[in-house]
GUSE-284235 format. One record per atom (N, C-alpha, C, O, CB): x, y, z. Coordinates in steps of 0.1 Angstrom, whole numbers, plus 5000, padded with zeros to 4 digits. Glycine has a CB too. Example, Ala and Ser with C-alpha at 12.3 -4.5 7.8 and 13.67 -1.06 7.14 Angstrom:
513249435078 512349555078 513249675078 514249675085 511349555090 512849785071 513749895071 512950005079 513450115080 514149945057 
***
This chain:
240294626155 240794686168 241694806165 241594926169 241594586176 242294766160 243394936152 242695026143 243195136142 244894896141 241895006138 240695096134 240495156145 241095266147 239495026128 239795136154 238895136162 239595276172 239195386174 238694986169 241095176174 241795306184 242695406173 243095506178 242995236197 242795376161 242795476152 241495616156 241795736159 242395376138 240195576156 239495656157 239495736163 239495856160 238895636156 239495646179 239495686192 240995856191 240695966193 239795496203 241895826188 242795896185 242496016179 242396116185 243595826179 242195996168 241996116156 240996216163 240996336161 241096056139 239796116176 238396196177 239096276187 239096396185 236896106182 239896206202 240596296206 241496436204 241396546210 240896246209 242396386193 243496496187 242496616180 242796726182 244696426174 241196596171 240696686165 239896786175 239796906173 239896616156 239496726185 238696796194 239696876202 239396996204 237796686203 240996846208 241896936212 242197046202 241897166202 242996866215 242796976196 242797126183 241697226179 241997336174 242997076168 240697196180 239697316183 238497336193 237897446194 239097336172 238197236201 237397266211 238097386222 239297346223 236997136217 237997476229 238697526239 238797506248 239697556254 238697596241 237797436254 237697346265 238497256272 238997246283 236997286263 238597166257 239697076256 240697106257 241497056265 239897016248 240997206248 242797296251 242897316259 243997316264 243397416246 241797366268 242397406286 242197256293 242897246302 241297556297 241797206292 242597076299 243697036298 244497016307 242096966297 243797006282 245396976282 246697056284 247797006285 245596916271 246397196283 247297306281 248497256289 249497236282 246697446285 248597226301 249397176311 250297066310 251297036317 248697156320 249796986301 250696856296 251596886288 251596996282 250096746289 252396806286 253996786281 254096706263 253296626258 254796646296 254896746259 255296656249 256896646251 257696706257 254896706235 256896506240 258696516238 259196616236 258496706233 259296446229 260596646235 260996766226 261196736216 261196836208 261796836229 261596596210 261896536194 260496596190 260596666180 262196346192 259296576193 257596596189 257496776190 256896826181 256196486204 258096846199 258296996197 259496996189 259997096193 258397076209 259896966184 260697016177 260696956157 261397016149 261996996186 260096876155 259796866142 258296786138 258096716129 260796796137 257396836150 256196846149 255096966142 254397006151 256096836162 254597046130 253797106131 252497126138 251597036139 253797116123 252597256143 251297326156 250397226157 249997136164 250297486152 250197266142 248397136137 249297006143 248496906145 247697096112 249896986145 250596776147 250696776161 250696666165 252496716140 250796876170 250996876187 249996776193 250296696202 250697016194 248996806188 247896706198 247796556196 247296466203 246296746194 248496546179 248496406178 249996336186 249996226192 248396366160 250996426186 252196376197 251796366208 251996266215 253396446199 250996476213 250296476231 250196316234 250996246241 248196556231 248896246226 248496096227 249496046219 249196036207 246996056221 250695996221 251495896214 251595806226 251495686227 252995936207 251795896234 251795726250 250595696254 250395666266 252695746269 249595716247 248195666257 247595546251 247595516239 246695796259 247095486257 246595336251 245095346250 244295426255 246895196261 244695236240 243195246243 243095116242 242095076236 242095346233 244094986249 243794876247 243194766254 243194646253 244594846245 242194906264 241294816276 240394886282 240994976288 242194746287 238794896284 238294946290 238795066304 238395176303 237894846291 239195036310 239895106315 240595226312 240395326319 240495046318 241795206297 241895286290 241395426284 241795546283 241995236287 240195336277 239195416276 238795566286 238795686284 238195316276 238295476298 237695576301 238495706308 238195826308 236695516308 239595626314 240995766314 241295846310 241495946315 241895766313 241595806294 241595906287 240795986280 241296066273 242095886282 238995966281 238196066281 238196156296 237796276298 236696006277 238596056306 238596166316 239696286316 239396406317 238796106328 240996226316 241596306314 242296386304 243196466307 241996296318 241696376290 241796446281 240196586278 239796696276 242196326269 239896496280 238196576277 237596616290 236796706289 236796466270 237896566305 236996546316 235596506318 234796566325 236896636321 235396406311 234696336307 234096246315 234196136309 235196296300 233296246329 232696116340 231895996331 231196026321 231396186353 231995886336 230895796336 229795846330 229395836319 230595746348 229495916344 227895976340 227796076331 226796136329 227196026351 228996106325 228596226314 228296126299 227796186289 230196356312 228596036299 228595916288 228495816287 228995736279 229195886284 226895776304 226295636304 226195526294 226395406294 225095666307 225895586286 225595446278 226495356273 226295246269 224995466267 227595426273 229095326269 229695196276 230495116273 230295406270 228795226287 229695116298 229194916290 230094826289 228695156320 228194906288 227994736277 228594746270 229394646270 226794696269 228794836259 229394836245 231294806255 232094706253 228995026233 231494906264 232794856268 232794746278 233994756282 233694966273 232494676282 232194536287 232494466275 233694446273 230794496292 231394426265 231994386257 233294396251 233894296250 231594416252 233694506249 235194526240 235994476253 237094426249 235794706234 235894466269 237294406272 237194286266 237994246257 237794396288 236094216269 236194056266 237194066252 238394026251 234293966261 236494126244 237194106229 239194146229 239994096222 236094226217 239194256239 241094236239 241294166252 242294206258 242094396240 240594076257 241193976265 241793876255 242893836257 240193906274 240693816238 241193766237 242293796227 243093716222 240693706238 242093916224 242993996214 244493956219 245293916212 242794176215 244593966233 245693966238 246393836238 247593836235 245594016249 245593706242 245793586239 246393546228 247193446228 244893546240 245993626215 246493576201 247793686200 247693706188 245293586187 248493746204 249293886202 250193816211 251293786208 248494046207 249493806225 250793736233 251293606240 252193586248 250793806242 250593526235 250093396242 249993286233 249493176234 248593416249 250493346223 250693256206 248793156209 248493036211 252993066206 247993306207 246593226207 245893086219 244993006218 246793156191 246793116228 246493006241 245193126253 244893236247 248692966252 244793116261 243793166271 244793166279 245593086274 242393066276 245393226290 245993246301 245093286312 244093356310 246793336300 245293246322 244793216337 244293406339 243093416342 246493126352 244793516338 244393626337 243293666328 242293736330 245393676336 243893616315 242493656305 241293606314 240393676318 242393576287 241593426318 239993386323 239893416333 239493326340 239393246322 240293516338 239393546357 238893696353 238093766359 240893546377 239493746341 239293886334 237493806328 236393826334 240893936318 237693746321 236293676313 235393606321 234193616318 236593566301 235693536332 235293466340 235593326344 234993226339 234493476339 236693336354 236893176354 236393086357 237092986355 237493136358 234793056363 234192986364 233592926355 233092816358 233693026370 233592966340 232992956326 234092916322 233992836313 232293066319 235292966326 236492966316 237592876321 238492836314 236993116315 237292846336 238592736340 239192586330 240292536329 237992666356 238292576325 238192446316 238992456301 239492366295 236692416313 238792596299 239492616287 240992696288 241392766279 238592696277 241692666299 243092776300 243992676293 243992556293 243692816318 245092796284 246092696281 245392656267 246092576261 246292566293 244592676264 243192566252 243392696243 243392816247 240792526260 243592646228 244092766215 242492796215 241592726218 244892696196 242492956211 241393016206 241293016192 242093086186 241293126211 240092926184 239392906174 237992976173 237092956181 239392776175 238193086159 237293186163 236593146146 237293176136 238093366168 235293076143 234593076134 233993246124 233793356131 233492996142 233893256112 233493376107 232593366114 232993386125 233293406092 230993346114 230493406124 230693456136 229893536141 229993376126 231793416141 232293446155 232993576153 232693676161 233393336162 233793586142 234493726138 233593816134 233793926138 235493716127 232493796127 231393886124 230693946135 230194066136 230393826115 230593826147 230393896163 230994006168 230394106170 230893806173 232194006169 233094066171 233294226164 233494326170 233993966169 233194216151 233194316146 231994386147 231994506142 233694306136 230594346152 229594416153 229594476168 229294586173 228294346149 229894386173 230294446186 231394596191 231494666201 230994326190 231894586177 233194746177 232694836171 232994946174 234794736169 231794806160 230994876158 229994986164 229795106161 230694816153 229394926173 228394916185 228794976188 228195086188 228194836194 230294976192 230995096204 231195196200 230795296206 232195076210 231995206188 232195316181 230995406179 231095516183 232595276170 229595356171 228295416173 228095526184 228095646183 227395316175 227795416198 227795406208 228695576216 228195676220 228395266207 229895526216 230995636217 230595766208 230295866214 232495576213 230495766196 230395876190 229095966194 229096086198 230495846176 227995886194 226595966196 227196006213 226596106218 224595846194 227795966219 227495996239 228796146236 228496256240 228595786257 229796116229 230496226226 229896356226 229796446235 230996216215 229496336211 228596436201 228096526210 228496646212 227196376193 226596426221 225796496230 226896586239 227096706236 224896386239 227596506249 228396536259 229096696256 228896796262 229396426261 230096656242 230396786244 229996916239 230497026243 231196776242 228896896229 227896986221 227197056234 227397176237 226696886210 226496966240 226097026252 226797146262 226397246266 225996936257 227997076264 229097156273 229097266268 229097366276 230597106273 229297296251 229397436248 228597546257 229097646261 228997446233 227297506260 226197576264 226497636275 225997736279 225197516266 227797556286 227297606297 228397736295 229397746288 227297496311 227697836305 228097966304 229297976315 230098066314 226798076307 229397876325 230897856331 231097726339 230497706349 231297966342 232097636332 232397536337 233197526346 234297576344 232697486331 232797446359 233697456369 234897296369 234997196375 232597466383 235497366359 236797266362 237697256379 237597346386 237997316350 238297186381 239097106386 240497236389 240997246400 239196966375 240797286381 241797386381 240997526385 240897536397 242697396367 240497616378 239397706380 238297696365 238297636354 239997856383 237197816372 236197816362 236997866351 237997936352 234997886365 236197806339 236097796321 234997866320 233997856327 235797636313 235197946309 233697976300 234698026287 235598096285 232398116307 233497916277 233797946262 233798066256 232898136259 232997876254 234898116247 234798256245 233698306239 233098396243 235798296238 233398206226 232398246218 231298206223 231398096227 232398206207 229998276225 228798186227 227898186213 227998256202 227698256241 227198096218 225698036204 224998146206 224598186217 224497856208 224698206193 223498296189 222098236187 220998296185 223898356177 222498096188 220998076183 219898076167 218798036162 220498176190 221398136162 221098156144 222298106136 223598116137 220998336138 221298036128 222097956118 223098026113 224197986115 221297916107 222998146106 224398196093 225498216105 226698206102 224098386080 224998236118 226098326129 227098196134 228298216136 225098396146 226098036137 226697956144 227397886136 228197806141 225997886152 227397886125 226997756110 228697706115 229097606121 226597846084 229397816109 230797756113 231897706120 232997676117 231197776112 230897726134 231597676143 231197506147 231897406150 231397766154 229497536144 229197396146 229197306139 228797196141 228397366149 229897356125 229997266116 231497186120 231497066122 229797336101 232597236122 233197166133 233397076140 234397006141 233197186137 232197086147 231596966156 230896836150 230996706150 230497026166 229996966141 229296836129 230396706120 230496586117 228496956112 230996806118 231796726109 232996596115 233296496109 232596846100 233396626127 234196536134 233096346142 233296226146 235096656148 232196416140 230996316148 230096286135 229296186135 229896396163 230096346125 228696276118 229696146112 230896116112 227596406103 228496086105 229095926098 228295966080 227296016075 227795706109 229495926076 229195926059 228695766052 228695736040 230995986051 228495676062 228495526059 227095566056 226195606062 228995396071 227595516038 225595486032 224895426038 223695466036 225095396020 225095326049 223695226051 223095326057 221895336054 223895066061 223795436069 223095496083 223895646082 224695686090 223395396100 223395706071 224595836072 223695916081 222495926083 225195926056 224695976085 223896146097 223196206093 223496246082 224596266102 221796276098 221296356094 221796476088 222896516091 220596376101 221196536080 221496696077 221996776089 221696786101 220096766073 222896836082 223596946098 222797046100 222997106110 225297046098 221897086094 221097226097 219797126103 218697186101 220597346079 219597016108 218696956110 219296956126 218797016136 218396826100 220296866126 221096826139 221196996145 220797026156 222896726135 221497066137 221597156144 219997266151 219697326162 222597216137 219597256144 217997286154 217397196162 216397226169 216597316146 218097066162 217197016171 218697066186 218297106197 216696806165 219697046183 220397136188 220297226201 220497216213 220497196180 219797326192 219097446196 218097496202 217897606208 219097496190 217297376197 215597346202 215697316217 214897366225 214797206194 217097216220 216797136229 217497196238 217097176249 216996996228 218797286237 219697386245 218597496252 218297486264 220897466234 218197576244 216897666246 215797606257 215797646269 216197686231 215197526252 214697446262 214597406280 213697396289 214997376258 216697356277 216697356290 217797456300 218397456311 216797226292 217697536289 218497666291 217297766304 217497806315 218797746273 216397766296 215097876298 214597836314 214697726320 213497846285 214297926316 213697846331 212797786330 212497766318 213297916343 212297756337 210897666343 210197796346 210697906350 211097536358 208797766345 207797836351 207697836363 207297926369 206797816346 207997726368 207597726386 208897816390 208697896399 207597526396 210197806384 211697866390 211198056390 211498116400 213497826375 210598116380 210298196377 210298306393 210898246402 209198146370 209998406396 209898486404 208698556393 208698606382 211198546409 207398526406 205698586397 205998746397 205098816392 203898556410 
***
């Protein structure tokens, strides 16, 4: 679990520090002044998130909204993987605060209909049960990183984003050529790909044409949009 929001953290703070997007979302927020004042530039974004939690679904998705602007629907597929994870700090919370007992909140959080029977009852979690669990954060993490990747790789494209305050548009745009884009999207590449032997990330000159393939694509009009 501290892994987990370890990550969640680092993925946020990195993406502020160079996406621009991101910096204009957050530009408007606050830090301490102990954190301005013996914080380096590069360290601001990690003080930004020192009060935000990621210890509940909920969490989650707040602070992609309001760090990144980030909807639901910009990152469908996360919502099971985070179902799952509340269950799992429901009972996180049980062993942390509840000296490992179920409380009447965790089970109407899990379901008390399933769960009325065991309130008050110590949670006894078998290694396979823990190996559950940790495939399950895994999942999410996966999960989270690929809906990211897309979400905000994408965003780059659009030519003006209508935020909430006024329109955005990215200073730099995509050329469409490798030697021109290589360094910016390597950037991106590098905060989202996975170095884990079992399933490492494709090649970045790979990720990135398909990229480009698929921006282009639905960038271009349609034939029917056309004017004959």
């Amino acid at each position: 679990m501290s892994a987990f929001e370890s990550y969640l953290r680092t993925m946020l703070s990195r993406l502020i520090s160079f996406d621009e997007y991101a910096r204009f979302v957050v530009e408007r927020k606050t830090v301490t002044f102990g954190a301005a004042m013996h914080h380096k530039a590069d360290q601001l974004p990690d003080a930004l998130l020192e009060g935000t939690s990621f210890a509940s679904r909920d969490n989650i998705k707040d602070a992609l909204k309001e760090y990144l602007r980030l909807k639901p629907q910009d990152v469908p597929d996360i919502d099971k993987p985070l179902k799952d994870f509340q269950r799992i700090c429901e009972m996180r919370h049980c062993c942390v605060h509840r000296f490992g007992r179920l409380g009447s909140n965790n089970a109407i959080t899990l379901g008390l209909a399933n769960h009325s029977n065991l309130l008050d009852a110590s949670i006894l979690l078998d290694i396979d049960q823990l190996q559950a669990i940790l495939l399950s954060l895994r999942i999410l993490v996966r999960t989270i990183n690929t809906n990211l990747f897309t979400a905000i790789i994408e965003r780059t494209t659009i030519s003006e984003i209508k935020d909430e305050r006024f329109p955005f548009s990215y200073p730099v745009k995509w050329t469409w050529r490798w030697p021109s884009d290589r360094a910016r999207f390597r950037r991106y590449y590098a905060l989202f790909s996975s170095n884990d032997v079992a399933s490492p990330s494709p090649d970045e000159q790979l990720v990135y044409k398909s990229f480009r393939d698929e921006s282009l694509r639905r960038l271009r009009p349609s034939r029917a949009s056309r004017t004959p």
